[in-house]
N, C-alpha and C positions, 0 to 999 in steps of 0.2 A: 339485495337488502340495502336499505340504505342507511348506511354509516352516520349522515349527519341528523337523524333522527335521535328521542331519548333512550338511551337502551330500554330493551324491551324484558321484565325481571322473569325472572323461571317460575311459571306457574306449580301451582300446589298437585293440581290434577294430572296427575302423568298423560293422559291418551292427547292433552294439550300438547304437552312438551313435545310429545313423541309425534302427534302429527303433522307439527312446528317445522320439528328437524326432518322429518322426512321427507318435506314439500322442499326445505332450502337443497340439501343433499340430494335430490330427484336426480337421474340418471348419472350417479357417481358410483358407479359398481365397487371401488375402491374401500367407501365406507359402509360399517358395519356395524348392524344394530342386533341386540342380543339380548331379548327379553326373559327374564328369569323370576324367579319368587325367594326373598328374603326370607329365612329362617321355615322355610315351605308356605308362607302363607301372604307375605305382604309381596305386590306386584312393585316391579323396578324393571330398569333396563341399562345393558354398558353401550354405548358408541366410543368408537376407535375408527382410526384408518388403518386398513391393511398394508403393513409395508414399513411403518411409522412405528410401530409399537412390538413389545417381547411379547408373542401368541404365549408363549410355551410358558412365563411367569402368570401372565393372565389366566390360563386354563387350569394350572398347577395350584397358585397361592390366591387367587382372588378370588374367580370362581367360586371354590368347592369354600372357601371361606364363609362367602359372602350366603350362602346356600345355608349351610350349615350353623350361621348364629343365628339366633334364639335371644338376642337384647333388642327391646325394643327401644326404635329413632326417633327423633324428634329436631326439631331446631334448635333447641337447646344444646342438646349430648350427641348430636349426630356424625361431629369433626372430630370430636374425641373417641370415641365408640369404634368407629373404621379407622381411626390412627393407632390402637391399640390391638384390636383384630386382624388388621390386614400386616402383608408382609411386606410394605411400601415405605419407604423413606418417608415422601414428599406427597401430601393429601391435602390439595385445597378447595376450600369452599368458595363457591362460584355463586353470585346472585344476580347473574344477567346472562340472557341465551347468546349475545355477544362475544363477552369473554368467552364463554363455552366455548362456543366455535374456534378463538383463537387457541384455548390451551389445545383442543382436539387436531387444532395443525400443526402445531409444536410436538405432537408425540404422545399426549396425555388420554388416557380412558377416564370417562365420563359415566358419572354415574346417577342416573336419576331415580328416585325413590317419590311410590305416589304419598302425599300428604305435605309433603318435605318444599317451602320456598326456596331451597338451593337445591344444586349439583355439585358434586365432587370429583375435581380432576386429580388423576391419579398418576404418577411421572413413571412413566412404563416406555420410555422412549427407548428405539432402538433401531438404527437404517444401520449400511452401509455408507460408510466412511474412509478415507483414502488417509493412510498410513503416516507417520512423521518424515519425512527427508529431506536431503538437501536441497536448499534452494539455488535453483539450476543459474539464478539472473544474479544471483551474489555469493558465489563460491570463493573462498576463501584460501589457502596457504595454511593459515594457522588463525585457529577459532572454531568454536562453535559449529556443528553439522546440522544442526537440525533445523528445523523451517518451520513455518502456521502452515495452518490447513486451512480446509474449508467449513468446518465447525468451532463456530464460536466460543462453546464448553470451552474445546481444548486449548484456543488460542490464549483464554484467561488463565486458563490453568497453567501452561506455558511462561504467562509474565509473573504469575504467580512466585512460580520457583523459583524465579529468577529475585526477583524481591518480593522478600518477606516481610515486609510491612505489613498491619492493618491500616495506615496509613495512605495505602496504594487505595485509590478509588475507585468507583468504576460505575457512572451513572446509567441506566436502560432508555434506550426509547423504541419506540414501532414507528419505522416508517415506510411508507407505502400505502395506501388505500386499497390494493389487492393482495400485496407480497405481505404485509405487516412483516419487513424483515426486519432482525434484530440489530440495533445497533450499539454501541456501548463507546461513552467518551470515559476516557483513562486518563489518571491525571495522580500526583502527590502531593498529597494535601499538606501545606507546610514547605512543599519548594518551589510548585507551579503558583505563580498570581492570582489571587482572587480574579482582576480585575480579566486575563485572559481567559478563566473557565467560564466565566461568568459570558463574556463573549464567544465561546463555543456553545454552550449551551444555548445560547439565542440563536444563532447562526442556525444550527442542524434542528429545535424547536420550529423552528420558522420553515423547513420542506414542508412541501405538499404534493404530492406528486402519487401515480397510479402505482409504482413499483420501484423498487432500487433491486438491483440484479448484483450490484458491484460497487466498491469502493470509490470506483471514477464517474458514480452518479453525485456520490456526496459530495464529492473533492470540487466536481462542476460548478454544482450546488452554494456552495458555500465559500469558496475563495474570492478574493478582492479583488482581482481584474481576469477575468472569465477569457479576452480578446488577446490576450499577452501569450505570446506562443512558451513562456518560462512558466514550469509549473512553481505552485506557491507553495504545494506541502511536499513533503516527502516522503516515498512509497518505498516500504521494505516490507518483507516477510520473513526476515531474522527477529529472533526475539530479541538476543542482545543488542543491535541498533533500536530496538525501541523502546527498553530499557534503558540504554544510556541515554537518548530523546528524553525522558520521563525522567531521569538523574540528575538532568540538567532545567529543569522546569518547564519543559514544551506537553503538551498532550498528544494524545494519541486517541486515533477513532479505529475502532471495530467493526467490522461489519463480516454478520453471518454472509456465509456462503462464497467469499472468498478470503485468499491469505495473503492477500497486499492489504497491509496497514497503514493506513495515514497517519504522517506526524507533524504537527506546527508546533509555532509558527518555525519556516525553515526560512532561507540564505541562501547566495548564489555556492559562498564557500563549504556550506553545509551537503551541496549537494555534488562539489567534487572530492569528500571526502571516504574512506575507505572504513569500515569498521578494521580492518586490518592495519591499519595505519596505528592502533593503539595496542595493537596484540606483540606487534613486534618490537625490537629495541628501537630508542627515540630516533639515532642518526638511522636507521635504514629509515623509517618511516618518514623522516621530514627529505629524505633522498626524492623517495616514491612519489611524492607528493609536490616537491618542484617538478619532476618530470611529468605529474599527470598535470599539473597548470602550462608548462610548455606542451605540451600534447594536445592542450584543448583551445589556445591559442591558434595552434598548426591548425587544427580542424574546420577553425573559424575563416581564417584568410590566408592559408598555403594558396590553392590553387586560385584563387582571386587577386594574388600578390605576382602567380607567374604569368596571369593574365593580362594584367598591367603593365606588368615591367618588358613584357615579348610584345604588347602593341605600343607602349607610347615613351618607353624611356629604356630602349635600348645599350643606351650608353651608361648605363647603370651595370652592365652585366661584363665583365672579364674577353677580351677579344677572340682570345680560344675556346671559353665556353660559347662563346653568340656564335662561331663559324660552326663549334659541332652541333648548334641547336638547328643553325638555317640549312647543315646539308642534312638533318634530319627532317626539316621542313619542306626540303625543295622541291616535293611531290605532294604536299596536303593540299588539297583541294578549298578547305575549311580556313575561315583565320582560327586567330585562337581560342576565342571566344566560344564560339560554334563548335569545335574539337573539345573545349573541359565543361561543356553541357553536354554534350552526347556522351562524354565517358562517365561524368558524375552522376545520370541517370540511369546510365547502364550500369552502373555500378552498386544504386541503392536499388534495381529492380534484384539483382542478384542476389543481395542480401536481403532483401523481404520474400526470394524464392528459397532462400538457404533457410529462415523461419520459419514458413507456414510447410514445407514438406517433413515430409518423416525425417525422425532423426536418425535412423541408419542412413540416406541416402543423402539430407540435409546439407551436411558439409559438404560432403564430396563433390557436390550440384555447385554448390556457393564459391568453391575454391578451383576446383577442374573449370569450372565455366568461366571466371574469371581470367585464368591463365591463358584457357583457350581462344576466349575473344579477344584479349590483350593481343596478342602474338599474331591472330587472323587479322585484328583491324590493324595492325602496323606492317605487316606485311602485306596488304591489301590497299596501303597507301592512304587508309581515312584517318590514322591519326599517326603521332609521331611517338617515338621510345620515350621522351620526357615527359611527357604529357604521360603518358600511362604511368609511370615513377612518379610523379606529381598525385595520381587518384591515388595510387597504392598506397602510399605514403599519408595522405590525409583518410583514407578507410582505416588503416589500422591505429592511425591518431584516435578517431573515433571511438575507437574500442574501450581506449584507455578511462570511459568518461564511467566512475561507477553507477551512476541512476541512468536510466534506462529513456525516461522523460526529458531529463536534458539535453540528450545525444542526441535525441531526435530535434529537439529546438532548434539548438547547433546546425544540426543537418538540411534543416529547414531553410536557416536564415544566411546559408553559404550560398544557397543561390540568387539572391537580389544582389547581396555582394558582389557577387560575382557577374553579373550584369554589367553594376556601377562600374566596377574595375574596369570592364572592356567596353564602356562609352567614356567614360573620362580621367580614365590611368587611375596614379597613386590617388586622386584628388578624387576621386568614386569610392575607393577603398577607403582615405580615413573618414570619408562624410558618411559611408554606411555607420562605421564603426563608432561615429560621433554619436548617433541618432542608435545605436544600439546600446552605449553607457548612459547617455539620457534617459531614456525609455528603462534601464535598468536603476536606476537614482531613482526614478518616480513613480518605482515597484515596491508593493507592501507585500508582506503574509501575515495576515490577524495587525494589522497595525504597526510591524517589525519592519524598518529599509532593507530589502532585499540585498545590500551590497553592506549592511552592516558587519564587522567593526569597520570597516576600512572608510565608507560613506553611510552616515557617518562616523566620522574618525572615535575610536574607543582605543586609545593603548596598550592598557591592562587586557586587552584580547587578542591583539594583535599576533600575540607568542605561538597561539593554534592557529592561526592563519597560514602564517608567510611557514611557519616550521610545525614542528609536533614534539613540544614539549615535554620532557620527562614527567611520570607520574607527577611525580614529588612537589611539581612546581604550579600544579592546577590544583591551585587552593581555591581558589573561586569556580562559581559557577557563572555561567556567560549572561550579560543582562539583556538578552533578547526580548524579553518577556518584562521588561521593566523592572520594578524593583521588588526583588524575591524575598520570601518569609526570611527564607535561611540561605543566605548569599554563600555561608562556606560548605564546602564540602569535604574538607580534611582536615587535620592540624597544622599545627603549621612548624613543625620540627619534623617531619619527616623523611629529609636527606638523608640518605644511606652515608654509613658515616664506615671507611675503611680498617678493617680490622687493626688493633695495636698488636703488634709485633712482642712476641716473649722477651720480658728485660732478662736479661741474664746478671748470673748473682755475681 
């Protein structure tokens, strides 16, 4: 059928409609047409998909309903009439065989009546659905258990709870030319920018495309430098990270049929941040929080740093540590270089086989095979004991990165580094590193610098950066997003004031 045609409206003659949809629906054994007689005498028909819809409500309350009245329909009284008859919440009148089709993929019985220029979709939806749990990629200490799913319903219903505003928005669109899947931009009306919704909605308006399967079609889609191995939004499936997102005036995109949610515009600092970082008291969290920036540091250029400094600047290094490095080297066949590419490869093959296997056997694979070849390849003389403490050390740095998309960036751009490092020393490693803060300064998300507050400089922000400021003292909300309806978001006497002590008489 072709889509960029006028819709085609629901004929009046039923044996039309019906042999319409019969010809589209032609070897779909799945859908199901179901000709019956209004009140015994006027001809009609329901279409559903089997699988899609509640048989047992359909057969029980529509059915023997729809059988059994005796008021005659028209286009007049016809939405009234069946919303007052039937035992259906949600009953709408359809005046194109298009729509049809789409509510009948969403879950909806259709009901066509001869005489009648509409159809009535009827919300009977009801599949198999995977339960609320933890989300496995952002487990937490202390916070929140529960996760998105893969149904859109519930994901709203979800932020729902979370805030109770009417205030909270939530716009629709279809996108896909086959999937028509559901998308939904989130947003609070009165703290998120006009000027930012405004440019989401043109952004995700502006797809065209055959299907979207998953949120990293959109994310693809609609970010501002597509080539940049840093992602520009930020992907959770906690409800409270994307509530707090949405607290702070960023939005957030939906998409049916998975439970990673996008949120812009994001920050390089945004993205090594912890929803736990706020659950806990300020001093652990701004603890937590220097050590995951030293950790992500380590990740970037540890073994590119021991690369450099073991080929070209020796002399850099302690005379007892350099004598137990080279009688650990005295048998490597490899320079050094050669030695933290064969281990850092082996190393991400490990952990992409400790992912994609079963999770009973997953770790064990990822962590025994690690040990194992560590110990076979140093004792087998292809690489040296520091060298394997070097990879060790920079994998479980990695770990420390809370998003998922960053670590990999990270992981990615350790190896040109790491190159530099071992063709032209220190002077490799900071020229990477130069060329990766540039590249990071000349990074947007929706129009926001990537390395904001810091580049550039914001002060008043600065305090959730470098630390994690006590409740009390984040009286503003961050101006990522430019200049927000309602800039505060608390009072601003809010210090916990120490209890006075009983005067005695």
């Amino acid at each position: 059928m072709n889509t960029d045609a006028s819709p085609q409206a629901v004929s009046p003659e039923l044996a039309v409609n019906y042999k319409l949809l019969t010809g589209i629906y032609s070897k779909c054994e799945d859908v199901i047409f179901r000709e019956m007689k209004l009140g015994g005498a006027r001809d009609a028909f329901v279409l559903f998909i089997d699988g899609l819809v509640n048989v047992e409500v359909l057969d029980q309350h529509i059915i023997r309903a729809l059988r059994e009245s005796e008021t005659a329909l028209d286009d007049g009284n016809a939405l009234g009439v069946l919303g007052g008859a039937l035992s259906v919440s949600n009953v709408l009148a359809v005046d194109s065989i298009e729509d049809a089709i789409l509510h009948v993929s969403t879950g909806c019985v259709l009901l066509f009546v001869d005489g009648l220029t509409q159809c009535f979709a009827m919300g009977l939806a009801k599949w198999e659905k995977r339960s609320i749990e933890e989300p496995s990629a952002e487990s937490v200490v202390r916070g929140p258990r529960e996760g998105f799913t893969e149904t859109i319903s519930i994901n709203r219903a979800m932020l729902r709870r979370k805030i109770k505003t009417p205030a909270l928005k939530m716009l629709p669109f279809r996108l896909g030319r086959q999937t028509r899947t559901e998308v939904n931009l989130v947003y609070l009306e009165g703290v998120a920018s006009d000027a930012l919704v405004a440019e989401a909605q043109e952004r995700i308006a502006g797809i065209d495309i055959d299907g979207i399967l998953e949120s990293g079609y959109v994310e693809g889609l609609i970010e501002d430098s597509p080539f940049s191995p840093f992602p520009q939004m930020q992907v959770s499936e906690r409800p409270d990270v994307v509530s707090s997102g949405l607290l702070e005036g960023r939005i957030a995109i939906l998409v049916d049929g998975t439970p990673f949610v996008l949120i812009a515009p994001a920050t390089l600092y945004s993205m090594l941040q912890s929803p736990e970082d706020y659950y806990q008291r300020f001093y652990i969290g701004t603890l937590i929080r220097w050590l995951r920036y030293l950790f992500f540091i380590m990740t970037l250029i540890l073994p590119s740093l021991y690369v450099s400094i073991l080929t070209f600047h020796q002399e850099m290094v302690p005379t007892s540590l350099l004598l137990s490095i080279a009688k650990s080297r005295e048998d490597i066949p490899f320079p050094a270089l050669v030695e933290a590419l064969l281990m850092e490869i082996s190393f991400e093959a490990l952990r992409e086989a400790g992912v994609r296997l079963p999770k009973q056997v997953g770790a064990a694979v990822s962590i025994v095979g690690a040990l194992v070849i560590g110990q076979a390849a140093t004792s087998a003389g292809l690489v040296s004991a520091p060298m394997v403490m070097v990879v060790a050390i920079t994998g479980i740095a990695s770990f420390m990165i809370p998003q998922y998309s960053s670590g990999i960036a990270i992981r990615m751009l350790r190896f040109p580094i790491m190159i530099l490092s071992g063709v032209l020393g220190l002077l490799g490693l900071m020229l990477g590193i130069i060329v990766i803060v540039i590249h990071l300064c000349s990074l947007r998300s929706f129009g926001v610098p990537y390395l904001q507050p810091i580049a550039p400089m914001r002060g008043s922000e600065m305090k959730d950066v470098l630390s994690r400021p006590p409740i009390w003292m984040q009286r503003k909300r961050p101006s990522l997003t430019g200049k927000s309806p309602n800039p505060n978001r608390q009072a601003t006497n809010l210090k916990p004031e120490p209890p006075k002590g009983n005067e005695s008489s």
